[in-house]
N, C-alpha and C positions, 0 to 999 in steps of 0.2 A: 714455811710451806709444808704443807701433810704430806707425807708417803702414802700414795696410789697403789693399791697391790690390785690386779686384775689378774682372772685365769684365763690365759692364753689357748686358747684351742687349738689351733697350728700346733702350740708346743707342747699342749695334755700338762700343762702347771700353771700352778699361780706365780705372778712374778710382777713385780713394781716396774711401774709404771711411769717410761720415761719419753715423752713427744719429742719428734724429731725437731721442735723447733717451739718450745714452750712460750713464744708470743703470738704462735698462732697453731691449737691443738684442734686436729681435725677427725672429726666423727660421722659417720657415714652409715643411716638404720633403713634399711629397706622397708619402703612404705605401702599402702594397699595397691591393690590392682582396684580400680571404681566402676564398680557394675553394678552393685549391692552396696545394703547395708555393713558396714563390720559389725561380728559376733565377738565376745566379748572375748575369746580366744586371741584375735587381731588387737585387744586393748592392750595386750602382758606388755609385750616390748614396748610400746608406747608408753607404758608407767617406767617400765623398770627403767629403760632409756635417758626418759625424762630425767627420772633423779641421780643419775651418771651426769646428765648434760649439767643440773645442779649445783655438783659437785664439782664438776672441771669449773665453773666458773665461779665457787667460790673459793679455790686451789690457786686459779693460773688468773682469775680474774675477767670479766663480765666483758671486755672486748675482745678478749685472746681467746675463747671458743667458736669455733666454725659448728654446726650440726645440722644436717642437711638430711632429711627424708624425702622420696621422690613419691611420685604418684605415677603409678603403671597405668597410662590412659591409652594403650594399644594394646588389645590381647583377642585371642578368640573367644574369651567371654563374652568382653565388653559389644564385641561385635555381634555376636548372635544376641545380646538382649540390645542392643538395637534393631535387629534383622525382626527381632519379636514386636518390637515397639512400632516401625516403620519411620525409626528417625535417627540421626546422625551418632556417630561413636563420641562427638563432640557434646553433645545433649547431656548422653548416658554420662559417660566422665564427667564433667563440672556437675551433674548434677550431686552424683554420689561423690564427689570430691567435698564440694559444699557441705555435705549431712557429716559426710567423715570429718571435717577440720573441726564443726560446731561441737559435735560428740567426744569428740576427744579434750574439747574446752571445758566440756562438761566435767570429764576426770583430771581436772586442775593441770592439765599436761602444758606446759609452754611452748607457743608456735615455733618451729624447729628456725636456725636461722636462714635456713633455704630450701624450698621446695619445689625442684626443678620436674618441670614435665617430659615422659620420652621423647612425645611425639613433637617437642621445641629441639629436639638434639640428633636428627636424621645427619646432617653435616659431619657431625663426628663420629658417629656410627659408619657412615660410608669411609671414612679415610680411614676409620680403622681399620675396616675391612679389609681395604687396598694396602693396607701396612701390611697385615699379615697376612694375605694372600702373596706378596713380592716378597716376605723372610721366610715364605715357603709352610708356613703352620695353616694355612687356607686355602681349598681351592672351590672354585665355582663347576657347581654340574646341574645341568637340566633348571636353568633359572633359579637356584639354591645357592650359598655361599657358604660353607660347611667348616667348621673349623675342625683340622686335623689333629685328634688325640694324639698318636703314636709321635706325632713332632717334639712333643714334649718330652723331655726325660724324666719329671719327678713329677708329673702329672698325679694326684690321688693324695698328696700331702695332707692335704685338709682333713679329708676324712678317715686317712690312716687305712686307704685299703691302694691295692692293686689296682693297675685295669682291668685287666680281668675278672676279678672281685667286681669290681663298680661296673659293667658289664651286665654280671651273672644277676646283680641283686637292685638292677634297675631295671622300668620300665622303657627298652630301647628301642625307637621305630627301628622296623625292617625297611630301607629302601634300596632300591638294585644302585644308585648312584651313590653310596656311599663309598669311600674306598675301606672304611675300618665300621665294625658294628658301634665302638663309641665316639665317633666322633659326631658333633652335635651342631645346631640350627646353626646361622650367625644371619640370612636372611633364608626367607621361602617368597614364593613368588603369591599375587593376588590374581583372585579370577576376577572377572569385568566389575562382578557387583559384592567386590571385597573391595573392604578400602587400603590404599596403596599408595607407596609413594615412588617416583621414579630413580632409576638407580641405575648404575654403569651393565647389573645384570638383568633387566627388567625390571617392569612394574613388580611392589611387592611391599614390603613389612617386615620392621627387623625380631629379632628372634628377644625372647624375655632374656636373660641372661648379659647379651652385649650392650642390651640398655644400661642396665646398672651400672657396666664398667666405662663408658662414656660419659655418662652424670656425673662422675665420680671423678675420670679427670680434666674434666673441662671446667668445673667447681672448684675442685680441692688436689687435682696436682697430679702425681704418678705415683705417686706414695702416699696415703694417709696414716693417721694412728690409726684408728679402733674403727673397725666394722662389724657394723652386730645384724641381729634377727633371731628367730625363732631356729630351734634347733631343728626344723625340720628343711631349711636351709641349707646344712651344712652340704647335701650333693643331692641334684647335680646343681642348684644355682650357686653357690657362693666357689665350689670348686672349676665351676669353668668358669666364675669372673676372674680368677689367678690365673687362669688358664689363659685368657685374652687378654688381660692389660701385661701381665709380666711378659707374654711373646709379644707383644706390641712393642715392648720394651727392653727388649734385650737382655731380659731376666733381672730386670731391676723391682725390687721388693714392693707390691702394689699396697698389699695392709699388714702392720705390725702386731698387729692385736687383736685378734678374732674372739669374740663373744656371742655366743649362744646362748638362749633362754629357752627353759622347757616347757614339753607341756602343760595344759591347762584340760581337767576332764572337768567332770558335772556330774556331783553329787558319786565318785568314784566311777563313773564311766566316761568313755568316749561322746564329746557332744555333738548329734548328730538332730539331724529334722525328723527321721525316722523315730527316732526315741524319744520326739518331743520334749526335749532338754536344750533347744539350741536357743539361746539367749541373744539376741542384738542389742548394744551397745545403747541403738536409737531407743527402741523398750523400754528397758532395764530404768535409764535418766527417767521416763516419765515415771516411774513409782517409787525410786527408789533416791537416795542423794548421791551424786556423782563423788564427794568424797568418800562415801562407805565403799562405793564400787570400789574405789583406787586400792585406799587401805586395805581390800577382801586379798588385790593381786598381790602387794608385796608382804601379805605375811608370810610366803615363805621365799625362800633364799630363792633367786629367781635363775639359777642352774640347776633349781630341782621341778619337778612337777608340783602345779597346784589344784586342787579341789578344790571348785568354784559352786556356791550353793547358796541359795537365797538366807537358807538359816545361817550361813557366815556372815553374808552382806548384813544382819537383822545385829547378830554379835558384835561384827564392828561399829554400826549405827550406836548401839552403846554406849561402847567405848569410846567414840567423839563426843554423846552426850554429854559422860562424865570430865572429859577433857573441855569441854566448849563450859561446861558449867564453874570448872575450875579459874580460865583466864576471861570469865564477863567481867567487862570495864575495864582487864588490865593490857599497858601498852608491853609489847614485845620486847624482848631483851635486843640489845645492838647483836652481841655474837651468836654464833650457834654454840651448843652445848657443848663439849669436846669428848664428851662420850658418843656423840651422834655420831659425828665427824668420824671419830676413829672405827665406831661399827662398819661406816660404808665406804670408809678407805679400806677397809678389809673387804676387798671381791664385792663387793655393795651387797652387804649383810644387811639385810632390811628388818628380818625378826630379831635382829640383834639392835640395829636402832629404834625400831617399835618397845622394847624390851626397855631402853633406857629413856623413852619418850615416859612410860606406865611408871617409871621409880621419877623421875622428877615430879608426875603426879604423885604421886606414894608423898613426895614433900611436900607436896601446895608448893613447889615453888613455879610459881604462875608465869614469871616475865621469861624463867628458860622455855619453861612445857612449852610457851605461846613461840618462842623462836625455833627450837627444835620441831615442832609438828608443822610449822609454815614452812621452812626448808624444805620438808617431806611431800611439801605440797597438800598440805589439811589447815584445818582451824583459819581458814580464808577471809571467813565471815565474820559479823556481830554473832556474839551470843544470841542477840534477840532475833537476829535475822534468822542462824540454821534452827531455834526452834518454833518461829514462826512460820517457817517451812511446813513444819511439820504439825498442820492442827489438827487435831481431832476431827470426826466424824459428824455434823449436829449442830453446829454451833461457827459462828466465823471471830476471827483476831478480833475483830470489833468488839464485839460480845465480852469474849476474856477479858478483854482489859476496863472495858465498863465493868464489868463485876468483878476485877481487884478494886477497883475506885471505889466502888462501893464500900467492897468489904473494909477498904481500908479509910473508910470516913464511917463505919460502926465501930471498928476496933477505936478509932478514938473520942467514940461518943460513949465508950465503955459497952455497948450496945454488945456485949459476945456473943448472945445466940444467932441474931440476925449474923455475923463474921461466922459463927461456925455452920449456918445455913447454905450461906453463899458457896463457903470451902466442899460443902458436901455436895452442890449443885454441880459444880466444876468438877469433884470428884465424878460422879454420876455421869460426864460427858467424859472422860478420860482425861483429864488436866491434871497435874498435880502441883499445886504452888511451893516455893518455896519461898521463905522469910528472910531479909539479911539486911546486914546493917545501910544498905543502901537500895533497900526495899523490898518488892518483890517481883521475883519471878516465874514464870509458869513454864512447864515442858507437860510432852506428850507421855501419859501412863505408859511404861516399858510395856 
């Protein structure tokens, strides 16, 4: 069994990686809020995730991983674009849950093995409520259920600041019912024509934050291994989810492993609709192949920031060319390579296993290339299929392969002008053929 090194964020190091109970290792990635499309920004964890979830199941083995993303289908988003629509918070979420699970199929990601919804988990939200409201970290004011910061004594762990630091450098409501300025939602109350659910404090809606931590153990326990997201996570969501399942719990360890991934800009800025750089996932699939997407996200180490940019996606597109043109016809090797393996047992080094995917191309050796980039979640396809993907402008797959036939019933009439007419026709449309001992085949001019 490979040694796991992960950088623990809680701890600020990397450190191997040991499950509290290796026949059943438990993974916990906070999933969209459904109101919208996801921007390609929401795809990173999704990939990098993905090939973590990979790994643990080809480590600990294919039934002994749990991986659970939730879907945030209660939010004041979700609500005001239905308020806009003039139809149910129910509509809005499945609809944009639907487009998200397709889109994300799209970038080879595998469906997580549980995807619980908030609004199926009010039950355990309320008790937990009442747990820490009765061990004194909770109290209820003015139809609100408020969890008590200052209850906590190492409250800020996560992000390595004070309360008062996390305070000063948050965006904190002002309300006269608070008893401390950071203590945070756990319920708010609904108006008439807000949607609500009833509760021991009134009607109302749980707060984003105690959703997670109810998913989480009603799923997979009081304790999981590895909780990840976006590093923009780390406060205030992921530091009051410790905050409410460990006082829930009498200060027993909610997650072992915290994992962060960073940003994703556009073309070296911030991607924004103002700057006309904001890319949706939905988009992007109609022009582009969902494996180039993938490949764009993990070229770099996915605790650093990445520059996302069509002329990458175009770069990577390539670079599967040349990979898909290497293993046509050949079957996959049984193992993964164990250069792969050791790249993404290290912190899940992806430009370090991209790196040793390009040197077994470097060999032609075809049946590793073909095992290591399917691990990675690429090279899914036929050869014939990702370049039939991609035809030209002018001309349909029909066509092409009627005029190889051709060509290739002149070439053995000796007939070469007519075979080099055809090859220049096909040039002329952006084809380019290639010759091989098992015939030919054609890709789109780079």
């Amino acid at each position: 069994m490979a040694d796991i090194y992960l950088y623990n964020t809680i701890a600020r190091a990397k450190q191997l990686f040991e499950p509290l109970d290796p026949s059943n290792v438990r993974m916990y990635v906070c999933g969209p809020t459904v109101y919208d499309y996801a921007h390609i920004g929401n795809a990173r964890p999704v990939v990098v995730f993905d090939v973590l979830f990979r790994l643990l199941k080809l480590v600990y083995g294919e039934e002994r991983v749990t991986y659970s993303r939730n879907f945030t289908d209660i939010d004041d988003k979700i609500m005001n674009r239905a308020a806009e629509e003039g139809t149910s918070i129910r509509t809005i979420s499945r609809r944009y849950e639907k487009v998200y699970t397709e889109d994300m199929a799209m970038l080879n990601a595998l469906p997580p093995s549980r995807t619980p919804r908030a609004t199926e988990h009010l039950p355990e939200m309320i008790k937990m409520m009442r747990t820490l409201i009765d061990k004194g970290h909770a109290y209820e004011a003015e139809g609100h259920v408020m969890f008590h910061v200052p209850s906590m004594d190492n409250y800020g762990r996560l992000s390595g600041h004070s309360r008062d630091e996390l305070v000063a450098g948050a965006r904190v409501e002002v309300a006269p019912y608070k008893k401390d300025p950071a203590d945070f939602v756990l319920w708010k109350p609904s108006s008439d024509d807000q949607p609500g659910w009833g509760s021991p404090w009134g009607r109302g809606r749980p707060g984003w934050h105690l959703e997670c931590s109810c998913m989480i153990e009603k799923h997979m326990g009081e304790t999981i291994d590895i909780h990840g997201g976006g590093q923009d996570l780390i406060f205030p969501h992921h530091e009051n989810e410790i905050a409410q399942s460990e006082c829930a719990n009498d200060g027993k360890q909610f997650v072992r492993y915290w994992m962060h991934n960073g940003y994703l800009t556009v073309d070296g800025e911030k991607m924004s609709k103002s700057l006309g750089n904001f890319h949706t996932v939905h988009d992007l699939v109609q022009d582009h192949p969902g494996e180039a997407l993938r490949l764009s996200l993990l070229t770099a180490h996915y605790r650093q920031p990445v520059d996302f940019s069509l002329a990458t996606v175009a770069e990577q597109k390539r670079r599967l060319d040349r990979w898909y043109r290497l293993v046509d016809g050949v079957q996959a090797a049984e193992t993964v390579p164990a250069s792969v393996v050791e790249a993404l047992s290290d912190d899940l080094n992806t430009p370090k296993a991209i790196a040793a995917i390009d040197a077994l191309a470097a060999k032609e050796t075809a049946a590793e290339l073909k095992a290591a980039a399917q691990f990675m979640g690429l090279l899914t396809q036929d050869s014939s299929a990702w370049f039939r993907g991609d035809t030209p402008d002018g001309i349909t797959v029909d066509e092409i392969e009627a005029l190889i036939e051709a060509r290739s019933t002149a070439k053995r009439h000796k007939d070469f002008a007519e075979s080099d007419r055809i090859r220049d026709r096909l040039i002329n449309h952006g084809v380019i053929l290639e010759d091989g001992p098992s015939g030919t085949t054609w890709r789109k001019a780079d």
